[in-house]
N, C-alpha and C positions, 0 to 999 in steps of 0.2 A: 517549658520545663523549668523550675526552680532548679539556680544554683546550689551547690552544696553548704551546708549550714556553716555558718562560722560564728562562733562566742563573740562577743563585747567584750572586752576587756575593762571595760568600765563598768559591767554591769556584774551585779552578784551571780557565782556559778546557781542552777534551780536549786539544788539542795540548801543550798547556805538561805536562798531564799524560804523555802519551805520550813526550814528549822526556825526561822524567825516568828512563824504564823502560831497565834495562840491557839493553839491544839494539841492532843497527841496525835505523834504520827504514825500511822495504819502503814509498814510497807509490805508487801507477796511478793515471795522468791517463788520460782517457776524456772521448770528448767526447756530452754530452748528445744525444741522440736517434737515435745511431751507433750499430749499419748500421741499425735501424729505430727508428724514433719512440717504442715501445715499451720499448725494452731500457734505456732509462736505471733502473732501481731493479734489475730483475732483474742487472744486471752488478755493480751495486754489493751486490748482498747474494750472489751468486757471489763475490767479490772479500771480503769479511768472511770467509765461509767457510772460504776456503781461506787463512787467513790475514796478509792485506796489514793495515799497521799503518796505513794513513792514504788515504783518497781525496781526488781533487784532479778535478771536475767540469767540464769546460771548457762554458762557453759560448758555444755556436756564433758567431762575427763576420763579417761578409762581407771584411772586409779586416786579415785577420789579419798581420800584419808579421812577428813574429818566428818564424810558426810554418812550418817543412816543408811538404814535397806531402804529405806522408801526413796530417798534421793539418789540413791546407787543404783535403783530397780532400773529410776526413773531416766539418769544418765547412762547406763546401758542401752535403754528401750531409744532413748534418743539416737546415740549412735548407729545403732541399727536402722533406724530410722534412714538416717544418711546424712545427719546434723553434723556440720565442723565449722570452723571457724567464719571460713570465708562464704559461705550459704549462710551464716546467720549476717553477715556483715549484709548479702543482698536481702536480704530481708526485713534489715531495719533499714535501707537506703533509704527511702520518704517516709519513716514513722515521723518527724516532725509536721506533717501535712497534717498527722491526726492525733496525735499525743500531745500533749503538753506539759505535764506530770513529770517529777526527775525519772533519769534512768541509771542505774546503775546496773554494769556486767560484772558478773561473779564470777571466779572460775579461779584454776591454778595455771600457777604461773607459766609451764611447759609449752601450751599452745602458745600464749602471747610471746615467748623468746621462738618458738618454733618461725611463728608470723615476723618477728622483728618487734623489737621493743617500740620503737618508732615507727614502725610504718601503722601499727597495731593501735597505736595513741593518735596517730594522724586520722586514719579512717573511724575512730567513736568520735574526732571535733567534726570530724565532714557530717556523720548520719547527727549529731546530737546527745550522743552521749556524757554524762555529765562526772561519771565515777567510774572507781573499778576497786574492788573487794579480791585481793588474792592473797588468802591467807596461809601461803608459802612462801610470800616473799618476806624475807626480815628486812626490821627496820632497817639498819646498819645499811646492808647490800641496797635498799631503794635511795638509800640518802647519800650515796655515795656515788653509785651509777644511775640511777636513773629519773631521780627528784628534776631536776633540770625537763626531760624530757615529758611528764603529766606536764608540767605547770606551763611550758613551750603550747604545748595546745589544749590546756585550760583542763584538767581533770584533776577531780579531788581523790584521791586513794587515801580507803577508808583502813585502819588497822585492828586487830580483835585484841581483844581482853579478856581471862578468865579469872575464875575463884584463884587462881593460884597468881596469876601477874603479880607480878611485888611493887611497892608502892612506886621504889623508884624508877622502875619500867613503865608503869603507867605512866607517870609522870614527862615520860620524855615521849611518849607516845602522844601525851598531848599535844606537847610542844612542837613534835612533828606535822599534826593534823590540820585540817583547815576546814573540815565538814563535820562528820561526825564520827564517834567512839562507838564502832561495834562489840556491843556487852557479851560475852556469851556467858550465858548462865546457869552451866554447866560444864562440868569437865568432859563428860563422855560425850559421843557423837550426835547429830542431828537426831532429834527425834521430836513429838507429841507427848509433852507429860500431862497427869492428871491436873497436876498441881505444887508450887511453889513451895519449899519447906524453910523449915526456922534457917538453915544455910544458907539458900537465894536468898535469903529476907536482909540477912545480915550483910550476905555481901552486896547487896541491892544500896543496903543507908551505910555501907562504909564509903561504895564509890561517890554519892551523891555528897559525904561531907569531905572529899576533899577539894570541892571548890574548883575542879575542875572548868578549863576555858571551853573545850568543848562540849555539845551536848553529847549525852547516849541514849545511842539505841538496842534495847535488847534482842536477840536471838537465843533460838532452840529450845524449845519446851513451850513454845506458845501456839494452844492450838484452840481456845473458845475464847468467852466472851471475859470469862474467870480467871485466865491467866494473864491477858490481854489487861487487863484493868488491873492485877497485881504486880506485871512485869514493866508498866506505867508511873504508879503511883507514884515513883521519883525520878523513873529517864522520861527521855524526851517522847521516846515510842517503843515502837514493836515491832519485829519483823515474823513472818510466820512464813516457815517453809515447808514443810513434811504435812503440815494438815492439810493445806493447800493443792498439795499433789498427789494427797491421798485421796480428797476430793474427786478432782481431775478425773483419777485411775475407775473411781467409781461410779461416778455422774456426767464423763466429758466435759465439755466446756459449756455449755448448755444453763447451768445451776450456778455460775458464778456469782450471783446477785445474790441471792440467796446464801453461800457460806457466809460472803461477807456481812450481809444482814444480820446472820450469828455472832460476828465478833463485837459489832457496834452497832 
């Protein structure tokens, strides 16, 4: 049996790597244990397959705030399921046997203080986890408790942005990051839009002229080939969540080659 993973410290975290590769980057959010308890590994190595540059694993919350009905439907149906922390942790124990793609786990904060701040950042450097998205945590409170503890066993935590972030909140949000800038490009919740308006647009070429050190990646509202390619044209990528699991809800996991095939 292979021992448990451990980072190089000398080597780039995957994401830092992957945001260097001259491409946009394609990531799919997926929520853990969605539509059966089962499917969390098999989607994520469909999804390598047919190749998505980054996954982004939500962890089912019962009181998700920011996220959509589809992503709410999806985190409920999980839970029920029988999805929690420590069942997704055994079930990413050897994804590094078959994955090689960044991973990042989404979720709110609650469970991972639930887990332990540190034992919760120990076991993503054992399985290979490379990030963590919890966009309940402020900046403030991570840079004061718990910045020491990602970078002790090597994870990037990624911060969001909206239309309304003021310049000089961005700004320090740069300064805090070391992966990338989750864009969100929109104020309301997780969803599928048809399409970008003159507001994403604008606030698309304001973040791209401040010369920002890290790159961004867009989320929420990217759900075809057409957003994808407009939520690009000046960040680095795309994340696509809700079309994804809407998919899922109505094709199982079976058709994964195929969405993606629609986006690029």
């Amino acid at each position: 049996m292979p021992g448990p993973f451990r980072i190089d410290f000398d080597s780039m975290n995957r994401i830092q790597e992957k945001l260097q590769e001259d491409k946009k980057i394609l990531s799919i959010y997926f929520t853990a244990g969605y539509p059966r308890l089962e499917d969390t590994v098999p989607i994520m190595e469909a999804l390598q397959q047919h190749g998505v540059d980054m996954i982004e694993i939500g962890l089912p919350f019962s009181d998700p705030l920011a996220d959509g009905p589809t992503i709410q439907q999806s985190s409920t149906r999980a839970l029920r399921n029988g999805m929690h922390t420590e069942l997704l942790f055994q079930q990413l124990q050897s994804i590094r046997e078959r994955i090689h793609i960044p991973l990042v786990i989404m979720g709110y904060f609650n469970p991972v203080l639930q887990y332990g701040v540190e034992a919760f950042c120990k076991k993503c450097q054992e399985i290979g986890i490379d990030g963590l998205i919890l966009p309940d945590l402020p900046l403030r409170e991570y840079q004061l408790e718990y910045e020491p503890i990602f970078k002790k066993y090597g994870l990037l935590n990624m911060f969001l942005i909206t239309p309304q972030t003021g310049e000089e909140r961005i700004r320090q949000i740069d300064q805090a990051s070391e992966g990338f800038i989750y864009m969100v490009s929109t104020a309301s919740t997780t969803g599928a839009m048809e399409g970008f308006g003159d507001p994403q647009r604008d606030y698309f070429e304001r973040i791209a002229s401040m010369g920002l050190k890290n790159p961004q990646i867009v989320g929420f509202g990217i759900s075809n080939a057409q957003t994808f390619e407009a939520a690009t044209r000046q960040a680095k990528g795309a994340i696509i969540g809700s079309a994804f699991i809407k998919h899922l809800t109505e094709s199982g996991i079976e058709d994964i080659g195929g969405f993606i095939k629609r986006i690029r």
